[in-house]
TIDOKOL-545976 format. One record per residue (C-alpha): residue number from 0; residue in three letters; y, z, x. Coordinates in nm, 2 decimals. Last residue first. Layout:
<node><resi>NUM</resi><resn>ALA</resn><north>Y</north><up>Z</up><east>X</east></node>
...
//
This chain:
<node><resi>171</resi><resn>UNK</resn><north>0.52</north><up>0.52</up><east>1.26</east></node>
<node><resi>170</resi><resn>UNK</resn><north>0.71</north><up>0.80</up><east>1.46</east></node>
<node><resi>169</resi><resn>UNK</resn><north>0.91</north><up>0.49</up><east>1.61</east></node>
<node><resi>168</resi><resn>UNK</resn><north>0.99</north><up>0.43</up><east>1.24</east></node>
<node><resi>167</resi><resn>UNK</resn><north>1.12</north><up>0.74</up><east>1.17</east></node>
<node><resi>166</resi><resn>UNK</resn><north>1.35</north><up>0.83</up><east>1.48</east></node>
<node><resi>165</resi><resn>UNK</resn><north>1.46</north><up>0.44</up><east>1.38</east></node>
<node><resi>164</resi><resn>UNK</resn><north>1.56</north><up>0.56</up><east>1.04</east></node>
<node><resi>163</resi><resn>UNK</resn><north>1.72</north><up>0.88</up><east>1.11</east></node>
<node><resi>162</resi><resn>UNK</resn><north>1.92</north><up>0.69</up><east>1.37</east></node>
<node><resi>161</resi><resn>UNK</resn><north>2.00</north><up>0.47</up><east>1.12</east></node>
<node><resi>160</resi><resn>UNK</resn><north>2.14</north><up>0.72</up><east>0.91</east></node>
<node><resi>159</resi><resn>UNK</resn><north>2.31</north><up>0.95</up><east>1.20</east></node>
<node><resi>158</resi><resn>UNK</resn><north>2.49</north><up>0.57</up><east>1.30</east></node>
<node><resi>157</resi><resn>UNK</resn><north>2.59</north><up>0.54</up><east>0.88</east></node>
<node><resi>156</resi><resn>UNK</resn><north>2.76</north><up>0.88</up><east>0.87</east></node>
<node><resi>155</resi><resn>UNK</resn><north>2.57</north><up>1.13</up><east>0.72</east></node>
<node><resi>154</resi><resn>UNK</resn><north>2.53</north><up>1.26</up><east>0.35</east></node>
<node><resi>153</resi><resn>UNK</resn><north>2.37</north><up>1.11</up><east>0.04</east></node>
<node><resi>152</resi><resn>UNK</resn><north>2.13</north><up>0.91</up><east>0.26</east></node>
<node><resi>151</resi><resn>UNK</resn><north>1.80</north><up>1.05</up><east>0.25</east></node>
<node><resi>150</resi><resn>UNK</resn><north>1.57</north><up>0.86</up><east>0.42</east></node>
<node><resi>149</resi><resn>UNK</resn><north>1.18</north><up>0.85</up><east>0.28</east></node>
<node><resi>148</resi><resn>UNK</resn><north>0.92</north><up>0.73</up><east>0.48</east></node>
<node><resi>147</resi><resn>UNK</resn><north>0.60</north><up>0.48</up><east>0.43</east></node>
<node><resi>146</resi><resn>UNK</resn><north>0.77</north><up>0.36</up><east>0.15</east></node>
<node><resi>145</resi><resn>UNK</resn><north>0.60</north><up>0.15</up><east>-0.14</east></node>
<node><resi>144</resi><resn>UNK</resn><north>0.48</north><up>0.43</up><east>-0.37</east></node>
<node><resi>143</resi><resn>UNK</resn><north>0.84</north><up>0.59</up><east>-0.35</east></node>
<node><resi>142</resi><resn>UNK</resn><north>1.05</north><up>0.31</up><east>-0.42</east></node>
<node><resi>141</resi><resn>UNK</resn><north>0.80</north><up>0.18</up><east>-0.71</east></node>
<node><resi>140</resi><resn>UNK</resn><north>0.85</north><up>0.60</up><east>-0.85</east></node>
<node><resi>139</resi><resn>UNK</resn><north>1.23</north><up>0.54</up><east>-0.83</east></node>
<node><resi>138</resi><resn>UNK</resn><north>1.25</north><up>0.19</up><east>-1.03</east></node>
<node><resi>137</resi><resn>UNK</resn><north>1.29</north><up>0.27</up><east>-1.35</east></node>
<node><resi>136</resi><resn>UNK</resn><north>1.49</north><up>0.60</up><east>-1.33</east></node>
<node><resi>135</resi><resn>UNK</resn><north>1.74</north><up>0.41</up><east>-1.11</east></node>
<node><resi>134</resi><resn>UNK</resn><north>1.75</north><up>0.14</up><east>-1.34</east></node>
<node><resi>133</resi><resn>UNK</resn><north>1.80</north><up>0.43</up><east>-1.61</east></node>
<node><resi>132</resi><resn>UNK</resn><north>2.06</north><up>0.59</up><east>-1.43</east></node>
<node><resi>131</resi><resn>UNK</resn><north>2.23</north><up>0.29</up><east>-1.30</east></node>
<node><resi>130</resi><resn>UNK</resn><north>2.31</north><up>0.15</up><east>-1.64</east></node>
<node><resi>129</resi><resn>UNK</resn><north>2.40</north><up>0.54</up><east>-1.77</east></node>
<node><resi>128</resi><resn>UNK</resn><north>2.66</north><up>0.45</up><east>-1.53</east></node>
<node><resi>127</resi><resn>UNK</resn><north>2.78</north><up>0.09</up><east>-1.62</east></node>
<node><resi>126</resi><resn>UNK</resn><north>2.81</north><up>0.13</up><east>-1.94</east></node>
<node><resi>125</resi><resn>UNK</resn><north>2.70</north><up>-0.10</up><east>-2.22</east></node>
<node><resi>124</resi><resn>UNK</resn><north>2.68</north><up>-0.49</up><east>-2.09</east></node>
<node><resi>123</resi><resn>UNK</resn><north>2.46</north><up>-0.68</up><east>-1.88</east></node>
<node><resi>122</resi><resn>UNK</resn><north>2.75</north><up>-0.70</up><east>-1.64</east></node>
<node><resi>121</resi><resn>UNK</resn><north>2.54</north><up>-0.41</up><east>-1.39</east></node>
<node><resi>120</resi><resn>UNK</resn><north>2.28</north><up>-0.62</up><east>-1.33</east></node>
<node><resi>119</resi><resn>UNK</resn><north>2.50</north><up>-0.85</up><east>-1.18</east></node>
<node><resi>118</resi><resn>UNK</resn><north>2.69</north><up>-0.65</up><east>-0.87</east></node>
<node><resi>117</resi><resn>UNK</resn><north>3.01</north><up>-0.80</up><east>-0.79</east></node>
<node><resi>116</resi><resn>UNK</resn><north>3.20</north><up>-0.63</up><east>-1.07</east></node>
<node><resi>115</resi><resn>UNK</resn><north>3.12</north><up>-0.30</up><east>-0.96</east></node>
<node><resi>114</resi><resn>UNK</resn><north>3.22</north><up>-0.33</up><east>-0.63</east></node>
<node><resi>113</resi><resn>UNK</resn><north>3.52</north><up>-0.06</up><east>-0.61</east></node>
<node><resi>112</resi><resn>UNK</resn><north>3.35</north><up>0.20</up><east>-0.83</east></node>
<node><resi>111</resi><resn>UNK</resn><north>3.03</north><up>0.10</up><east>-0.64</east></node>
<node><resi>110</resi><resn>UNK</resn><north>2.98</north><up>0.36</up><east>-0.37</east></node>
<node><resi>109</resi><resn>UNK</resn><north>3.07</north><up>0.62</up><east>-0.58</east></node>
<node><resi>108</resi><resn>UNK</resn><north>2.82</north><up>0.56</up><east>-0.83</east></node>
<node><resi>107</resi><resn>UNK</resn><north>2.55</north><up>0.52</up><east>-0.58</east></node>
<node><resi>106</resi><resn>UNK</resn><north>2.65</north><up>0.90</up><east>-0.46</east></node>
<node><resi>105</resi><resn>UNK</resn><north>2.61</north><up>0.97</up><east>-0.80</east></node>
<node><resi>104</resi><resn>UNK</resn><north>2.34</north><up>0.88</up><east>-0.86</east></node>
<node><resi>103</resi><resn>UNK</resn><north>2.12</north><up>1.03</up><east>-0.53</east></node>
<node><resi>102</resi><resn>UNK</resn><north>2.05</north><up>0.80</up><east>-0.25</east></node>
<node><resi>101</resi><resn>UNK</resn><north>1.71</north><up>0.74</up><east>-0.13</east></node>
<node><resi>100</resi><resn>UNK</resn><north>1.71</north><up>0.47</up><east>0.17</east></node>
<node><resi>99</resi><resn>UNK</resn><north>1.29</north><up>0.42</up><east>0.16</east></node>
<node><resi>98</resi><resn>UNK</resn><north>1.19</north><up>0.27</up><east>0.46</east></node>
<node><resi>97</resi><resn>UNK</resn><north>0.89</north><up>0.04</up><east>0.45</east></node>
<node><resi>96</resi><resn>UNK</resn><north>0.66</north><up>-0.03</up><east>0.79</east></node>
<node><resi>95</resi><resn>UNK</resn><north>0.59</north><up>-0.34</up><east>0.68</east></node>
<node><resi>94</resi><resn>UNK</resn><north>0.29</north><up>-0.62</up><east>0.63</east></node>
<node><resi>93</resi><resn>UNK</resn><north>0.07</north><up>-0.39</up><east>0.37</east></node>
<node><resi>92</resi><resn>UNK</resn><north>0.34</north><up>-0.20</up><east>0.15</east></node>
<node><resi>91</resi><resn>UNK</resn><north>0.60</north><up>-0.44</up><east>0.17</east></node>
<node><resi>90</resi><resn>UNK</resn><north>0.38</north><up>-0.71</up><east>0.04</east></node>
<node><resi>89</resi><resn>UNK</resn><north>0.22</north><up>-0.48</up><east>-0.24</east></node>
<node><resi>88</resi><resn>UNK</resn><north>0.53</north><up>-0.39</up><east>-0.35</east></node>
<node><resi>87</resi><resn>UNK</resn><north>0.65</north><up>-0.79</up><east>-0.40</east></node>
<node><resi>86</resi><resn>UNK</resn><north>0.33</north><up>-0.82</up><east>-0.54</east></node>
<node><resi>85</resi><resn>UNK</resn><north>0.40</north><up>-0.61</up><east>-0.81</east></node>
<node><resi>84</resi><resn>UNK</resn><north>0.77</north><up>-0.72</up><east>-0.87</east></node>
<node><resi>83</resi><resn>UNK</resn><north>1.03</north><up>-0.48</up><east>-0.95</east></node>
<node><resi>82</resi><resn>UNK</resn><north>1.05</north><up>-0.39</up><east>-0.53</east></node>
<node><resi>81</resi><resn>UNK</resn><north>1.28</north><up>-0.65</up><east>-0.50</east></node>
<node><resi>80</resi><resn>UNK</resn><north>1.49</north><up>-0.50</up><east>-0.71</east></node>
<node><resi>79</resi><resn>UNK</resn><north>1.79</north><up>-0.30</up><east>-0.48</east></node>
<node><resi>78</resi><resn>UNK</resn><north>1.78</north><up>-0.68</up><east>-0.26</east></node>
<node><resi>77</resi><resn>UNK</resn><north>1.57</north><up>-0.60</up><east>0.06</east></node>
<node><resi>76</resi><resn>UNK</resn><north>1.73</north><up>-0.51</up><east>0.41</east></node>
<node><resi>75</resi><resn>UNK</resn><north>1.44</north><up>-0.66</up><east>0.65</east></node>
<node><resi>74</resi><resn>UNK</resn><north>1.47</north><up>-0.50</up><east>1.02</east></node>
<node><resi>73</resi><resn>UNK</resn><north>1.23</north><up>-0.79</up><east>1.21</east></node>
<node><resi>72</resi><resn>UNK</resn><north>0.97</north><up>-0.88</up><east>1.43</east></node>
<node><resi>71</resi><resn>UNK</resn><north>0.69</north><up>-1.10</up><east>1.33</east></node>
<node><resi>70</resi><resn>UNK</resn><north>0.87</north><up>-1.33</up><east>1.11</east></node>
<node><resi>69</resi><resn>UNK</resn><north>0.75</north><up>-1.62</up><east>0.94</east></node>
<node><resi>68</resi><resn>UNK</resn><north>0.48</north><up>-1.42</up><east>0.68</east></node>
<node><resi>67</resi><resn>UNK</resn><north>0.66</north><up>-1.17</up><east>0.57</east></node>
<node><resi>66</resi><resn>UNK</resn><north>0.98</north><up>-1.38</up><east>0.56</east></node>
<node><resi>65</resi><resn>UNK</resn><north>0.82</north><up>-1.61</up><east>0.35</east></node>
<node><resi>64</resi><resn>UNK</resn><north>0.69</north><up>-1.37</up><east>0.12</east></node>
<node><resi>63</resi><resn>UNK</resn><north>1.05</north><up>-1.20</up><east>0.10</east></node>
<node><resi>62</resi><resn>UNK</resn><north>1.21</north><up>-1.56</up><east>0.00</east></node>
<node><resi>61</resi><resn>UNK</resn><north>0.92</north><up>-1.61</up><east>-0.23</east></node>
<node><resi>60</resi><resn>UNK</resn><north>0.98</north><up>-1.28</up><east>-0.44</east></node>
<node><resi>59</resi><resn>UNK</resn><north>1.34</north><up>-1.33</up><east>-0.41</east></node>
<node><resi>58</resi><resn>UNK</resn><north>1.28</north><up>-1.72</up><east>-0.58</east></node>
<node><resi>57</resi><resn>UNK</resn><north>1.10</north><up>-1.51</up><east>-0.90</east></node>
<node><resi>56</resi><resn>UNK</resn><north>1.35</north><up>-1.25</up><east>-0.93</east></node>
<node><resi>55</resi><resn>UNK</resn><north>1.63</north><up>-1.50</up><east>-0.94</east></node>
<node><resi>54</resi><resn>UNK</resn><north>1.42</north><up>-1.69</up><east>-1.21</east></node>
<node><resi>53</resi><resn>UNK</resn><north>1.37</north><up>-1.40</up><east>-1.39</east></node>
<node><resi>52</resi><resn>UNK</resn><north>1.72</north><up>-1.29</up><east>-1.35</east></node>
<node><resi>51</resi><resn>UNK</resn><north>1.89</north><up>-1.60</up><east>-1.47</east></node>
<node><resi>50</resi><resn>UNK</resn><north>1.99</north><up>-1.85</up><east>-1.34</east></node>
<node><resi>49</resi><resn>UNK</resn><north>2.29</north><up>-1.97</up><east>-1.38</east></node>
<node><resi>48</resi><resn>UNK</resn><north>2.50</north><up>-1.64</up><east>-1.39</east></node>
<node><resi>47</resi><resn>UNK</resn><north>2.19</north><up>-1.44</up><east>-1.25</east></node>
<node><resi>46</resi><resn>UNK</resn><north>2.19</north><up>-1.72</up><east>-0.95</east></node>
<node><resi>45</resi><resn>UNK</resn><north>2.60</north><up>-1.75</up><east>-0.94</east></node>
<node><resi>44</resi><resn>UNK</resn><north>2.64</north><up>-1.37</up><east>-0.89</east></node>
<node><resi>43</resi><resn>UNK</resn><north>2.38</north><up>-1.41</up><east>-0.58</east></node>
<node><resi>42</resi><resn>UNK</resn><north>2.57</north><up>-1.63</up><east>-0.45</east></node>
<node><resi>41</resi><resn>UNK</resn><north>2.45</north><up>-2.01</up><east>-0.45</east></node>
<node><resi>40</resi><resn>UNK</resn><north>2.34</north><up>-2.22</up><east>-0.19</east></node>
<node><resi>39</resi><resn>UNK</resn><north>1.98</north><up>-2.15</up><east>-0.24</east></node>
<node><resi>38</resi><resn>UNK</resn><north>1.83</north><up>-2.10</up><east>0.10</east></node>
<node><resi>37</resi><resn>UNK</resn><north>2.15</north><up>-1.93</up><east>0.21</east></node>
<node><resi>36</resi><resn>UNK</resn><north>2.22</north><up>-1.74</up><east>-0.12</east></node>
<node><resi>35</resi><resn>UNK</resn><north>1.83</north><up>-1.65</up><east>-0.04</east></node>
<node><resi>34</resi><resn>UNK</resn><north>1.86</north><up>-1.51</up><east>0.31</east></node>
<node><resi>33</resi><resn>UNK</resn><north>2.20</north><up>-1.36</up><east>0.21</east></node>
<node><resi>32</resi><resn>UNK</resn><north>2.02</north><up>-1.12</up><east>-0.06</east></node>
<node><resi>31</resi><resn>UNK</resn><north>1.73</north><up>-1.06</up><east>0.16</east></node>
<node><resi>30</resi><resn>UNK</resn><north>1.95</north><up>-0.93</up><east>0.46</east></node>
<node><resi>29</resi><resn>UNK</resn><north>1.79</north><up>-1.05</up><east>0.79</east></node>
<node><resi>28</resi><resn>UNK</resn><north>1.81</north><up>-0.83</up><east>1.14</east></node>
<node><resi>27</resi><resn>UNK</resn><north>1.65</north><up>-0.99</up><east>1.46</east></node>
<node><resi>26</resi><resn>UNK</resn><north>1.54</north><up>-0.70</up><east>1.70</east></node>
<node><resi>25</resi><resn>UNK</resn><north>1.69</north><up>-0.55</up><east>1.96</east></node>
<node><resi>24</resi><resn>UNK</resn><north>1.61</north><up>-0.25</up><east>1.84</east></node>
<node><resi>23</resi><resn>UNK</resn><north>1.98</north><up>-0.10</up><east>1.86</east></node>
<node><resi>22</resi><resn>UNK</resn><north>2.11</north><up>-0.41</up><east>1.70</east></node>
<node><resi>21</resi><resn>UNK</resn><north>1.83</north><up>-0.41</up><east>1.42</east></node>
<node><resi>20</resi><resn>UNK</resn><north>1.89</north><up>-0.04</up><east>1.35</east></node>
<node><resi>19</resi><resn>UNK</resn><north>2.26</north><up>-0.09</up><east>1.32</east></node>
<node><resi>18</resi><resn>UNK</resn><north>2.23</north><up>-0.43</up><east>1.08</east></node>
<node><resi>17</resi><resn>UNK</resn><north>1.97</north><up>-0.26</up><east>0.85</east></node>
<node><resi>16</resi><resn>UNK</resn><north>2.21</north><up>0.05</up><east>0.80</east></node>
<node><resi>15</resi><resn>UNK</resn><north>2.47</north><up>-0.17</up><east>0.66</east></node>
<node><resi>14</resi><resn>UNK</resn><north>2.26</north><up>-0.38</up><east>0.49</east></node>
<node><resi>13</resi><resn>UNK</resn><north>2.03</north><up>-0.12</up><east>0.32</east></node>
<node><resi>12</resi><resn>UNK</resn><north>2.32</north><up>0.14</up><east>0.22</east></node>
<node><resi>11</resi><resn>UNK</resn><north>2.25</north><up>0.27</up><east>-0.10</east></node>
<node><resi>10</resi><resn>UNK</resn><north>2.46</north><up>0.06</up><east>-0.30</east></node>
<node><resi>9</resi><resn>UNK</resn><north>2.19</north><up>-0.10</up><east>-0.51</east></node>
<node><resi>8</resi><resn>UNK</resn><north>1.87</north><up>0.12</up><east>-0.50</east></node>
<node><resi>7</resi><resn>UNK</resn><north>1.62</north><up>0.17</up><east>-0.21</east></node>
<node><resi>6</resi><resn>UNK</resn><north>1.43</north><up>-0.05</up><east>0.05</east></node>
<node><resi>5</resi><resn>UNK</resn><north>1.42</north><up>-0.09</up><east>0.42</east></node>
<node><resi>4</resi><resn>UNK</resn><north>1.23</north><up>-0.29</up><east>0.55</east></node>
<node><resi>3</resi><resn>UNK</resn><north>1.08</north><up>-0.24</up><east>0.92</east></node>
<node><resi>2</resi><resn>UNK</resn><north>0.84</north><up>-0.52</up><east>1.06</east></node>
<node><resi>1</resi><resn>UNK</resn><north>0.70</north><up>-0.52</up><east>1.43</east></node>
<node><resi>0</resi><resn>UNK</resn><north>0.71</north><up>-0.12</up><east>1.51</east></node>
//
């Protein structure tokens, strides 16, 4: 294994399982969403705020390039949308080995009630559940075209997740 990203939706654990899977690799972890608040100097908040999403979409699409092409060994945790662009897919696709965290609804739901606030595509207005449903419903098929394997993580603690992951991506 020389590249592992894991995708999936908001909330479903990509960060928190990336860092355990890097540390018991051994292998450099980076978290998309801080690479590019780091490259940027603004949050992510700030960037849609500012911004906008187009243009946040657009500087996550290089920020994923550039680590694609920099880094030879790495866990990648992508942003929940990084998969929204077409090149972005076919990226993943040919330079990773691309692990799908697949979390049901609800469990996504529950995951956020406290965060909510932080997360910008949820603002947009209307409700903030039928706004994950049809992101959700938007995105899944991109999710599963681009993964090599699928991880469901609606149950398990987060060390029997990335174990899942790292039994999956040795198998790779």
């Amino acid at each position: 294994m020389q590249r592992l990203a894991l995708i999936g939706f908001m909330a479903s654990g990509k960060s928190t399982v990336g860092e355990v899977v890097a540390t018991r690799l051994d292998v450099p972890f980076v978290d998309l969403d801080r690479y590019v608040e780091t490259k940027t100097g603004m949050t992510i908040p700030d960037i849609f705020v500012t911004l906008g999403e187009q243009r946040f979409r657009a500087i996550e699409s290089e920020a994923l390039h550039a680590i694609g092409r920099d880094m030879q060994c790495v866990v990648l945790a992508t942003g929940g949308g990084a998969i929204v662009h077409p090149a972005n897919r076919e990226l993943l696709k040919a330079s990773f080995t691309t692990v799908y965290l697949r979390a049901k609804p609800e469990t996504i739901l529950d995951r956020l009630k406290n965060a909510a606030t932080q997360r910008p595509l949820l603002q947009v207005g209307g409700d903030p559940v039928q706004r994950v449903h049809d992101l959700l419903m938007q995105r899944q098929s991109w999710y599963e075209d681009v993964a090599s394997w699928i991880v469901d993580v609606d149950h398990g603690s987060v060390e029997e997740i990335a174990q899942s992951v790292i039994e999956t991506a040795i198998e790779e």
